[in-house]
C-alpha positions, 0 to 999 in steps of 0.5 A, a space after each residue: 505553507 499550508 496548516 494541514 490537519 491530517 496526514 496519509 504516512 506509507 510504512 516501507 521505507 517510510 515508517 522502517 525499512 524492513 527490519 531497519 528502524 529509522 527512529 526519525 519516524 517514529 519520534 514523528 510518529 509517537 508525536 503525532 499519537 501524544 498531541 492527537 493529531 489524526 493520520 493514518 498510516 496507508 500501505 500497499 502491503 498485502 502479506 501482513 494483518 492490520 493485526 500483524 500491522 499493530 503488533 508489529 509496529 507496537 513490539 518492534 518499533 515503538 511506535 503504539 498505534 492501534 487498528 484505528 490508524 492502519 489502511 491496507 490496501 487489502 481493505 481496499 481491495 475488499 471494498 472495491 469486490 464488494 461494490 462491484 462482485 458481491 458474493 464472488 469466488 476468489 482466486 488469491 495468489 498472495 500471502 496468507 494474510 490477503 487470502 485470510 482477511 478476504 475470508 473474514 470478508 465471506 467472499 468464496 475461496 474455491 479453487 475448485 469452482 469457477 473464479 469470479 475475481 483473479 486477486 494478485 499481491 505479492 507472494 515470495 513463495 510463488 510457483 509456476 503452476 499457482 501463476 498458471 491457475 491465475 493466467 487460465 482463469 483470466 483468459 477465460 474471463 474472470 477479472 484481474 485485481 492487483 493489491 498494488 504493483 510496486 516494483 521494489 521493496 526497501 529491506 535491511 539488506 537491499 531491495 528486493 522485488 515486490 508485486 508488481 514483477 508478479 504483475 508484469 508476468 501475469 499481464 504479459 501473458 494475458 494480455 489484460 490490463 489489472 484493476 490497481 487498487 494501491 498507491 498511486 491509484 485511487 482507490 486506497 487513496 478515497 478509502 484512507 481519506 474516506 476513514 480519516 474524515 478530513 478534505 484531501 486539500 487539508 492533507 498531506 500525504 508522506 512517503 519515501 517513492 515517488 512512483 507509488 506514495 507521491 504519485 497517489 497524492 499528485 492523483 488525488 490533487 494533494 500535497 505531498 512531502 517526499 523523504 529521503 529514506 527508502 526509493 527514491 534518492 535524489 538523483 531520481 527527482 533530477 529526471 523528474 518534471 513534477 516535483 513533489 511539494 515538499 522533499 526533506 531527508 528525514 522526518 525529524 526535518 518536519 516541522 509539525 505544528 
């Protein structure tokens, strides 16, 4: 087995499920924090802070980690309008913390101006007039980019519909294909590994759904550790040809050295 010297972790599904503690993880975890290894823990969330992350993960969880070990794909969304639509006003249909953390980022949010860049995350309190805003604005030119497209989301009563089915109604209706900047694309994944400084082939990337945590990691040619305790179930990896390289039930059945 390879001697790995960091690890991406995913949060939902991974870390907690919802409100639902899995203590398996975050013995893992405070593991991890006691003998210094490095890991950074990488979501698709976008309606929470790396501050609500931190807080959140400290209060709640028992697991003490700091800004420094959090990656969301909203700071990779930020990253990627930077690069290719620096100064853009921004139409964000998405929580409040994804329309907060790209004003911290001094990119325009005015609706009332011309929209550069359609920016799409989950937002459970979505109407039809905010998706008719996102629909116009796309058909007259302004560039479509998704936080992440994950179909589901694991919580403590179920699971519930996550970004991606505001996605799939927003592209029926264009007809134009999003920019995707969460897992399993790259672009979160070159962030985290850019910020954790260590080569993808000494990483080993941890998640419980194989559609987006898994498939990151096979898209970036690393090995990937699937647990059992959020999406994916067994019975799904019976369809699947592209194993991940390791599957175990609960963290506590890593064997960290």
């Amino acid at each position: 087995m390879t001697k790995y010297e960091g690890y991406l972790v995913d949060l939902d599904g991974t870390t907690y499920r919802g409100k639902e503690r899995i203590p398996e993880a975050e013995v893992f975890i405070r593991h991890l924090l006691d003998v210094g290894f490095p890991f950074k823990l990488v979501t698709n969330n976008a309606t929470k802070t790396v501050e609500e992350i931190v807080h959140n993960l400290n209060s709640y969880y028992d697991i003490p980690i700091d800004s420094s070990h959090v990656y969301t794909s909203i700071i990779a969304l930020g990253d990627y309008i930077e690069l290719h639509h620096p100064g853009a006003n921004v139409y964000v249909l998405g929580e409040a913390a994804l329309k907060e953390q790209l004003l911290d980022r001094n990119f325009t949010v005015d609706p009332s101006k011309p929209i550069d860049v359609v920016v799409q995350g989950l937002k459970r309190d979505v109407t039809y007039d905010q998706l008719t805003v996102a629909v116009q604005a796309i058909l007259a030119g302004a560039e479509y980019v998704v936080t992440n497209t994950d179909r589901l989301i694991p919580t403590e009563t179920g699971m519930n519909p996550s970004s991606g089915a505001i996605t799939a109604f927003i592209q029926f209706a264009t007809r134009k294909e999003p920019i995707i900047i969460g897992k399993p694309n790259k672009p979160i994944m070159e962030g985290a590994l850019k910020q954790l400084g260590i080569d993808k082939s000494k990483v080993l990337m941890i998640g419980d759904n194989y559609d987006t945590d898994i498939m990151a990691g096979m898209n970036m040619d690393m090995d990937t550790l699937l647990v059992l305790t959020g999406v994916t179930v067994r019975e799904d990896l019976e369809l699947i040809q592209k194993q991940p390289t390791y599957i175990i039930e609960s963290l506590s059945e890593w064997k960290h050295e």
